[in-house]
C-alpha positions as CSV (number, residue, x, y, z in Angstrom):
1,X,-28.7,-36.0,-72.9
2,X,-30.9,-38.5,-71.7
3,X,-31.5,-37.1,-68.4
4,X,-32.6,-33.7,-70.1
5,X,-35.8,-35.0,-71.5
6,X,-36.3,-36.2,-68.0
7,X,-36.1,-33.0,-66.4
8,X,-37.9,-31.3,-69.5
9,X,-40.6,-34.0,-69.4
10,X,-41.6,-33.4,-65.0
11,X,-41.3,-29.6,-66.2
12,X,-43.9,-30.0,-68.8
13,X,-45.8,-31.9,-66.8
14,X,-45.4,-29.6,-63.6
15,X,-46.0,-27.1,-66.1
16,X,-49.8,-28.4,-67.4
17,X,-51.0,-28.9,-63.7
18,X,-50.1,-25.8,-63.0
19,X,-52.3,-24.0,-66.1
20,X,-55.1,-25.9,-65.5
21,X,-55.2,-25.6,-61.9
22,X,-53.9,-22.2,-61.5
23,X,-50.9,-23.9,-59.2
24,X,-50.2,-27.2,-57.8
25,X,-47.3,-27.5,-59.9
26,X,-44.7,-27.6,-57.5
27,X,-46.7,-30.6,-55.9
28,X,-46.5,-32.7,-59.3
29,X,-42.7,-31.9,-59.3
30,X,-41.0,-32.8,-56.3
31,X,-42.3,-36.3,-56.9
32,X,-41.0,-36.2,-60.5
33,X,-37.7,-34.6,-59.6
34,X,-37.3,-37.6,-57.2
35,X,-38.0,-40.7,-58.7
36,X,-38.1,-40.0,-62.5
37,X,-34.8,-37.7,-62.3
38,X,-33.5,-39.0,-59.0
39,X,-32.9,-36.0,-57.5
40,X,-32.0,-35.7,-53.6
41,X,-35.6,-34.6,-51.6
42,X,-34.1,-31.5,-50.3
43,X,-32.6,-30.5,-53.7
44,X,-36.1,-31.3,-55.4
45,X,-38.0,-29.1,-52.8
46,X,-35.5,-25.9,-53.6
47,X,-35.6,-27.0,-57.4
48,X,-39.3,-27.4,-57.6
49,X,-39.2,-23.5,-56.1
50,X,-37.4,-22.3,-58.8
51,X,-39.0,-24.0,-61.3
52,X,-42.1,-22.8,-60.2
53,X,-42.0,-19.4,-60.8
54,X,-41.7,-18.5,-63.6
55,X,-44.5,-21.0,-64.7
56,X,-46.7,-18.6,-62.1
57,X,-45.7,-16.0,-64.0
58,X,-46.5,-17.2,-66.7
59,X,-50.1,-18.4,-65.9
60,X,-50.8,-15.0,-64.2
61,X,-50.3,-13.2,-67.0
62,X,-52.5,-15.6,-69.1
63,X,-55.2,-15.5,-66.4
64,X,-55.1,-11.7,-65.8
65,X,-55.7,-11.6,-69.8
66,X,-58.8,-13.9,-69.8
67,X,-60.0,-11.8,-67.0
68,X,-59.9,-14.3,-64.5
69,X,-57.7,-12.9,-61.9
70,X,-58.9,-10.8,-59.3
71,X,-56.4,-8.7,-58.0
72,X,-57.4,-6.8,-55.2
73,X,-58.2,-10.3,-53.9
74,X,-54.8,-11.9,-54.6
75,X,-53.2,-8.9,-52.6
76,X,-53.4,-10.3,-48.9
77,X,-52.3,-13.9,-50.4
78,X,-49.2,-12.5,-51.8
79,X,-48.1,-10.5,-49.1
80,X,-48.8,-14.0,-46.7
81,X,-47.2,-16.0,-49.3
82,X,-43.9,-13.9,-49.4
83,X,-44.0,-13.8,-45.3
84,X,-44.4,-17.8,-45.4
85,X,-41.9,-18.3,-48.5
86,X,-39.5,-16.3,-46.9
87,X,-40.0,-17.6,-43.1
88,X,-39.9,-21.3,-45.3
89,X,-36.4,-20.5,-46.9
90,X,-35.4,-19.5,-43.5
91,X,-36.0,-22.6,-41.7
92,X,-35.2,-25.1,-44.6
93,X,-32.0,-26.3,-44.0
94,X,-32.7,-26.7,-40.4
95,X,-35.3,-29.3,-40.8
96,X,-34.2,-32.9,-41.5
97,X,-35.3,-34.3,-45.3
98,X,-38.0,-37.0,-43.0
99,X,-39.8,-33.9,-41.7
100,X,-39.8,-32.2,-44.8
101,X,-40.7,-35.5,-46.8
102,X,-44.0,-36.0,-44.0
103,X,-45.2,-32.3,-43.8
104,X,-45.1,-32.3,-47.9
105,X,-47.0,-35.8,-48.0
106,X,-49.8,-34.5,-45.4
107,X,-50.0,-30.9,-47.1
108,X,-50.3,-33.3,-50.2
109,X,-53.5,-35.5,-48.3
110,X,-55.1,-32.6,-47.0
111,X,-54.8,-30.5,-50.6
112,X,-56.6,-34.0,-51.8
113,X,-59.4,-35.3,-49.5
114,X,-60.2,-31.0,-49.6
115,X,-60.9,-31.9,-53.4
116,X,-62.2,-34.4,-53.5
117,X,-65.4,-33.1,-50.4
């Protein structure tokens, strides 16, 4: 039971940075599905997936009812996004858990010093 309220808690949290940012939550849950639940990396980047989207969902339909989403703009992302997701799931188990563990760190650096300029 205990380790419930830790997934539950880096789902919550995963969750909140994902409504206030329109995404990002995925990156605020692989590092919680790591250390605070002490998942394997490789299981946390396919669990973070899942976990992800239905919390999308969910902030696309509260977006698209604040009239904040534009969706003829969204329509080339999505279509790119399912190419990459699907050309990602592809490759996945092919790359070794270091790769994986750098290329999320420096997508994680970029995402940040682009923030923060």
């Amino acid at each position: 039971m205990h380790k419930w309220w830790r997934y539950a808690l880096a789902g919550g949290l995963a969750g909140l940075a994902n409504g206030l940012f329109g995404g990002g939550g995925g990156s605020v849950l692989v590092p919680l599905l790591t250390r605070m639940c002490g998942l394997e990396q490789r299981r946390a980047f396919a669990t973070s997936v899942a976990v992800i989207l239905p919390l999308c969902l969910l902030s696309v339909v509260i977006y698209l009812l604040r009239g904040g989403l534009d969706l003829a703009a969204a329509w080339p992302y999505l279509v790119g996004g399912t190419l990459g997701g699907w050309l990602g799931g592809r490759l996945f188990r092919g790359v070794k858990v270091n790769w994986l563990r750098r290329g999320f760190g420096l997508l994680l650096i970029f995402g940040g010093v682009r923030c923060l300029l």
